[in-house]
C-alpha positions in Angstrom: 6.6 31.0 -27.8 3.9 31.4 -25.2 1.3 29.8 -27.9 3.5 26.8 -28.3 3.4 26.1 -24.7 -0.5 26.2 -24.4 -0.8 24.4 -27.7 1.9 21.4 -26.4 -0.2 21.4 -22.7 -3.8 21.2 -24.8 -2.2 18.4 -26.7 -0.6 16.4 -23.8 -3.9 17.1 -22.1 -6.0 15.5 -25.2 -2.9 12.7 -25.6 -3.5 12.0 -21.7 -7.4 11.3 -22.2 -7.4 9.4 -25.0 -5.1 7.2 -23.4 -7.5 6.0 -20.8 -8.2 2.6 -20.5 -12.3 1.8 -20.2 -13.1 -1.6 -18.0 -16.7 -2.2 -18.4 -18.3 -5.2 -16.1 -21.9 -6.9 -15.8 -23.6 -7.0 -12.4 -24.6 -10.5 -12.5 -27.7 -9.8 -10.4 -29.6 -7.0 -12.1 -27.5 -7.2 -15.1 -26.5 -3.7 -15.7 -22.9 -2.8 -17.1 -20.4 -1.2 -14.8 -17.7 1.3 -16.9 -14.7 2.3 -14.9 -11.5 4.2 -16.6 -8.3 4.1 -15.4 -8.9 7.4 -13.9 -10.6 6.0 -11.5 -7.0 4.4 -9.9 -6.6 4.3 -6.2 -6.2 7.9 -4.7 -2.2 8.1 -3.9 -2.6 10.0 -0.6 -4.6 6.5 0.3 -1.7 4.3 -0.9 1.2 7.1 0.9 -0.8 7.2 4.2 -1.1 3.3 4.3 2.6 3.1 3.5 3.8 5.5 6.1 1.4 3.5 8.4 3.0 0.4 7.7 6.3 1.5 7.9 6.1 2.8 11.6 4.2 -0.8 12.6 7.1 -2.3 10.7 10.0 -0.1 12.6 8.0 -0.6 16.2 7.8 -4.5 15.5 11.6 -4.8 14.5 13.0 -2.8 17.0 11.6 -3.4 20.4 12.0 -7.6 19.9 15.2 -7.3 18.7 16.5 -4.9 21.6 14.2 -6.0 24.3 16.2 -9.7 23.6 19.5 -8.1 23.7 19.2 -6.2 26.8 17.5 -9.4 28.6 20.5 -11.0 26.8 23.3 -8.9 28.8 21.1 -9.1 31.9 20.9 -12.9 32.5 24.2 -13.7 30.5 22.4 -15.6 27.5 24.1 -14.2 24.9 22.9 -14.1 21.8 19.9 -16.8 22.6 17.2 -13.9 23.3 18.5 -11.6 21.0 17.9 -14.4 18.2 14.8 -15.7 19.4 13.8 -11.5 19.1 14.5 -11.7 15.5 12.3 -14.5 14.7 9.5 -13.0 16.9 10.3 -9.9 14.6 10.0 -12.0 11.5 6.9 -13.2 12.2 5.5 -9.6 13.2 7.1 -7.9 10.1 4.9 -11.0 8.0 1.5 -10.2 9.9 2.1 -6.2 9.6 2.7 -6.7 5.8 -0.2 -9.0 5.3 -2.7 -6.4 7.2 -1.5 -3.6 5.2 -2.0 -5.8 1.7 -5.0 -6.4 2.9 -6.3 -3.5 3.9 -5.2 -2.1 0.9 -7.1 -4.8 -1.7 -10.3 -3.6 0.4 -9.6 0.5 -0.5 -9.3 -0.7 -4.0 -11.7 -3.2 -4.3 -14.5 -0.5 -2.6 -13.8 2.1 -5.3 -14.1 -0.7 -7.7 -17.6 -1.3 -6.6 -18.5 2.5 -6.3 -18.4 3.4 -9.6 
C-alpha cells in the first residue's frame, strides 16, 4: 500500500514535469535565445497580496463617496442628488483603482519575463 502511494506521487511528479510548456525568445540586440517554462508563472503570494491590495482601495473608494453624499444629502435636504453624484465619483475611482492594479500587475509579470 505504502509503495503505491510513493510510486503514484513519483509518477504525478514525472507527469507534472513533463507537462511544462518551454517558451523560448531571441533578444533582438545581442541575439541570444531566452527559454522560460511555465514554471516560471507569476509567484501567487504576488497576485494574492495585489488582490487583497486592490480590494481594500476598491472598498475605501466605494464607501466614503457613496456615504459622504448621503449624509451631506440628509444635512442640506438634497436627497438623493449627492448621494448619486457619490456613486459616479465612485465609478470612476473603482475604474482608476482597477486599471492601477492591472497595471501594476502586467509590470510584476512582464519583469520576471525579462529575468529569466
Amino acid at each position: 500500500m505504502v509503495q503505491k502511494v510513493t510510486t503514484s506521487q513519483t509518477q504525478l511528479a514525472s507527469t507534472a514535469r513533463s507537462l511544462e510548456t518551454v517558451v523560448t525568445k531571441r533578444d533582438s540586440g545581442s541575439g541570444q535565445v531566452h527559454s522560460q517554462t511555465t514554471s516560471d508563472a507569476p509567484d501567487p503570494s504576488a497576485f494574492l497580496s495585489a488582490a487583497l491590495g486592490m480590494a481594500w482601495q476598491l472598498a475605501i473608494v466605494v464607501i466614503i463617496p457613496i456615504v459622504g453624499g448621503y449624509k451631506l444629502d440628509e444635512k442640506y435636504g438634497l436627497l438623493p442628488w449627492l448621494t448619486i453624484l457619490g456613486l459616479l465619483l465612485a465609478m470612476v475611482a473603482s475604474v482608476l483603482v482597477i486599471r492601477r492594479a492591472l497595471s501594476e500587475m502586467n509590470k510584476l509579470s512582464t519583469k520576471k519575463a525579462n529575468r529569466v
